[in-house]
Structures are given as structure tokens and as C-alpha cells.
C-alpha positions, -999 to +999 in steps of 0.1 A: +506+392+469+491+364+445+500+354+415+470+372+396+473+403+425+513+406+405+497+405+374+472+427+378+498+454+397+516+454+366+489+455+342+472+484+358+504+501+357+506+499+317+491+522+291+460+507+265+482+503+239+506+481+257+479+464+273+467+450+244+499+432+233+499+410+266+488+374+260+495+355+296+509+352+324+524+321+342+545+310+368+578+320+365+606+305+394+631+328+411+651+327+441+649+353+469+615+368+458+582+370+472+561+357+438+570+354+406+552+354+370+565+355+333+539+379+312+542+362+281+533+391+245+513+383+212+545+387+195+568+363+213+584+384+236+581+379+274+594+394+306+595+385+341+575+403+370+585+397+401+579+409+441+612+412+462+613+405+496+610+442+509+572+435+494+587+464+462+578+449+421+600+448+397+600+434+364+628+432+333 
């Protein structure tokens, strides 16, 4: 998956409310993944989303 296909996966996934505090997304490097992208919040925050190699998402 892309990039903006991660990004959407994730954002689909969250409610309205917690939509609305997402800002961006960019690339994000990690080892042993598929893609990787750091979602970047209004207030600062950020966590990385990431697809392993077994094609599952994760993000923390």
C-alpha cells in the first residue's frame, strides 16, 4: 500500500472527533516494514503508522 493508501487506512478507521485533530502526514523511515508515515496532530503530538511485512497496520 501507498503512502496516502496508509493514511487513508488509518484515517477511515478513526472517529470524527479524532479526525479533526489530524494535521499531516509525512514520511516516516523504519526498518523491516512495508511503508511507513508519521500523522503529525494540531496540537503537537504525532504517531507513527506503519505496514509490517505480513501486509497487517500498526501504528503507536
Amino acid at each position: 500500500m501507498t503512502k496516502q493508501e496508509l493514511f487513508n487506512y488509518y484515517y477511515n478507521l478513526m472517529s470524527e472527533e479524532y479526525r479533526q485533530e489530524i494535521k499531516d502526514f509525512e514520511n516516516f523511515k523504519m526498518n523491516n516494514v512495508i511503508n511507513s508515515i508519521k500523522v503529525n496532530f494540531k496540537n503537537r503530538d504525532w504517531i507513527r503508522v506503519y505496514q509490517k511485512l505480513d501486509g497487517t497496520v500498526e501504528w503507536y
